[in-house]
C-alpha positions as CSV (number, residue, x, y, z in Angstrom):
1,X,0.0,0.0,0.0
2,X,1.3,3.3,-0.9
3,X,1.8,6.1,2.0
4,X,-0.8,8.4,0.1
5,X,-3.5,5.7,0.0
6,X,-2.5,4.1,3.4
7,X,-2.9,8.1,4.6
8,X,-6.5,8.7,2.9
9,X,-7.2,5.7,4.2
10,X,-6.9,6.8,7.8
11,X,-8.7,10.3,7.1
12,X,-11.3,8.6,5.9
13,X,-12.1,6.5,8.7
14,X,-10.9,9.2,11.3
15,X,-13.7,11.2,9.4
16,X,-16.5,8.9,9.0
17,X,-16.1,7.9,13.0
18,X,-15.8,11.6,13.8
19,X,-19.3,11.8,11.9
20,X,-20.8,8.8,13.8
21,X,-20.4,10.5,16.7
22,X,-21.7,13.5,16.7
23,X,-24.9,12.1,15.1
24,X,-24.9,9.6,18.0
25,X,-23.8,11.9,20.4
26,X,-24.2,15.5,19.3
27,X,-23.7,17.0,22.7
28,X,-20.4,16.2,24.7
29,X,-19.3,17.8,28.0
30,X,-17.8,21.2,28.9
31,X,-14.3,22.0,28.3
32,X,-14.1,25.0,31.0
33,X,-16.4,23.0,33.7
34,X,-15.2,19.5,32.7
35,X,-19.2,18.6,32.8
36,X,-20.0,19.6,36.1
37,X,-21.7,22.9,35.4
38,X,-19.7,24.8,37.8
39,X,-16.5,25.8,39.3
40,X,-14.9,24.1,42.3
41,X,-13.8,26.4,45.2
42,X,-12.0,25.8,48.5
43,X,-13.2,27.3,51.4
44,X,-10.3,28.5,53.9
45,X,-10.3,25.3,55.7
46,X,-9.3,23.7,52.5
47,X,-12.7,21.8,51.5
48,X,-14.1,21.7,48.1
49,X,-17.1,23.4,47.4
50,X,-19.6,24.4,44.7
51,X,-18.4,27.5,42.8
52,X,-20.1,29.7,40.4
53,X,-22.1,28.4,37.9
54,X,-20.3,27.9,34.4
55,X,-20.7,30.8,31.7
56,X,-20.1,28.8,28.9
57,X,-22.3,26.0,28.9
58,X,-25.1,27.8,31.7
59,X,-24.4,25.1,34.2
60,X,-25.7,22.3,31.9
61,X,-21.9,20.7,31.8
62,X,-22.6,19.9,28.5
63,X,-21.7,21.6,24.8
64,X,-22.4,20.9,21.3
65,X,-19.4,19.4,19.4
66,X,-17.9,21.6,16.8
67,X,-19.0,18.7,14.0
68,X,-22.6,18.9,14.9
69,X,-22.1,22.9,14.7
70,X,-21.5,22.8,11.2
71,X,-24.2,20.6,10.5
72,X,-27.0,22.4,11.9
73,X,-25.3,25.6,10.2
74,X,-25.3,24.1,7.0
75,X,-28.6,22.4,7.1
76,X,-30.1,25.9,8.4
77,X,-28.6,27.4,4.8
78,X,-30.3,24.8,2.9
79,X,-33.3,25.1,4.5
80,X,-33.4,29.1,4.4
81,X,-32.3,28.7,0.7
82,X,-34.9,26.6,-0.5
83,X,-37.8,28.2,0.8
């Protein structure tokens, strides 16, 4: 197998799993919050406690993956273009 076929190969299937996913899965967790929905503090005693709620995912802990982004975007053009 050649390295350019073997490589396509790989992009392919890297793609086509990618696409799996967020159709399975469109929603994953929050990258600032790690899925929690809000910061952990420590009070001055040194225990954990809840924090503020997250700004970036409104203390759901979850966000939508960049993949299912550009699908709704791109089925929201079609849809506003054929009308």
């Amino acid at each position: 197998m050649t390295p350019v076929l073997l490589a396509s190969a790989l992009l392919l299937t890297v793609t086509l799993s990618y696409v799996s996913l967020c159709a399975a899965s469109p929603f994953g967790n929050c990258r600032k919050c790690r899925g929690m929905g809000h910061a952990i503090k420590t009070d001055r005693k040194g225990r954990a406690k809840r924090g503020k709620d997250c700004r970036r995912c409104k203390a759901t802990g979850k966000r939508i993956r960049v993949g299912r982004h550009l699908y709704n975007v791109a089925a929201r053009l079609h849809r506003d273009g054929t009308r």
